[in-house]
N, C-alpha and C positions, 0 to 999 in steps of 0.2 A: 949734146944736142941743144938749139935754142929755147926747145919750151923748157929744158932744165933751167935755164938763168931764170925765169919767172917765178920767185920764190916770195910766200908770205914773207911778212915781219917772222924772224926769229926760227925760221923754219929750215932744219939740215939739206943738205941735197940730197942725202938717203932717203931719207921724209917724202921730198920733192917728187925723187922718182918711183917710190912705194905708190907716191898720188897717181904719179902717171901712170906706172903699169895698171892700178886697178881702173882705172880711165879708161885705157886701149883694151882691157882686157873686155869691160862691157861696151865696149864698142865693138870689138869683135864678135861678142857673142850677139848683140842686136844685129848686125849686117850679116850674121848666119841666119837668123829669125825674120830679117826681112821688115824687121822695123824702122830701122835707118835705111837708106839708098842712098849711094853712093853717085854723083852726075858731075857728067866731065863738061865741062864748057866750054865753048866755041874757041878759046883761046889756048885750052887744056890744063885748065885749073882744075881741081877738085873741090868738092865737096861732099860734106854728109848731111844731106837734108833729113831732119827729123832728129838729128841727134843736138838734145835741149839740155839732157839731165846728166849729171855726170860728166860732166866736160873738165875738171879742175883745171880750169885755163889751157888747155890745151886745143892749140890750134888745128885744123884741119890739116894744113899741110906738115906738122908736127907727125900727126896723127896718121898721115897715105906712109908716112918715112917707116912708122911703125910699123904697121898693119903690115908692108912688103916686108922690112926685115923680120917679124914676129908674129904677123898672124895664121888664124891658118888659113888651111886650103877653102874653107866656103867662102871666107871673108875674101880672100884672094878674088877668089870665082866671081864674088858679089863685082866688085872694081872691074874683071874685063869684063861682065858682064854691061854694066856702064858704059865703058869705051866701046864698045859694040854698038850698043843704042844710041851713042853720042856719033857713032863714026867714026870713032879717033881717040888716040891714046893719048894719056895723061903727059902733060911735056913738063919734065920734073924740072927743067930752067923757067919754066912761069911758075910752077909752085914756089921753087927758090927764093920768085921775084916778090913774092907775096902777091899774088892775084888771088884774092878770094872772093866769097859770096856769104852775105848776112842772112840772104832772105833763102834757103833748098835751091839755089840755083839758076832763081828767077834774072840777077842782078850782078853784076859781078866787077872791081876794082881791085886796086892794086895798091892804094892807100896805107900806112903802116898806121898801129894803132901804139 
């Protein structure tokens, strides 16, 4: 997966993805608590508005790739819950494209970083 190749100096890919499970892991459990919201945008990008801490570089659309193959079911819930209020489902070829949002969803581009 792409947010694997995003490695510190010196740092294994076991390492790498140890970071990122514990990553998606509290992402998951916040978007079960309703801390993070998940908001689809006009284009059907995603994001996780609120989610600041714990990110270890991992991207949102890194992060929706997880959550469907790995999360569970409230987090699941949390996302069509989202599409629901958006109107519209998440279009995983704009994810793909890299269309994100810096700011919860206010703003959104497709810019690489």
């Amino acid at each position: 997966m792409a947010c694997e190749t995003m490695r510190k100096p010196k740092q294994t890919l076991a390492e790498r993805i140890a970071e990122i499970t514990a990553a998606i892991t509290k992402l998951d459990a916040m978007l079960k608590k309703r801390l993070v919201k998940p908001v689809v945008g006009p284009q059907g990008a995603i994001t996780f508005a609120g989610w600041v801490e714990d990110r270890a570089g991992v991207t949102d659309a890194c992060a929706y790739r997880l959550i469907l193959k790995k999360g569970s079911a409230l987090a699941l819930a949390e996302i069509e819950r989202a599409e629901m209020m958006a109107g519209r489902t998440v279009d995983r070829k704009v994810v793909g494209q890299g269309v994100h949002s810096h700011d919860g969803g206010h703003s959104w581009g497709s810019h690489k970083h």
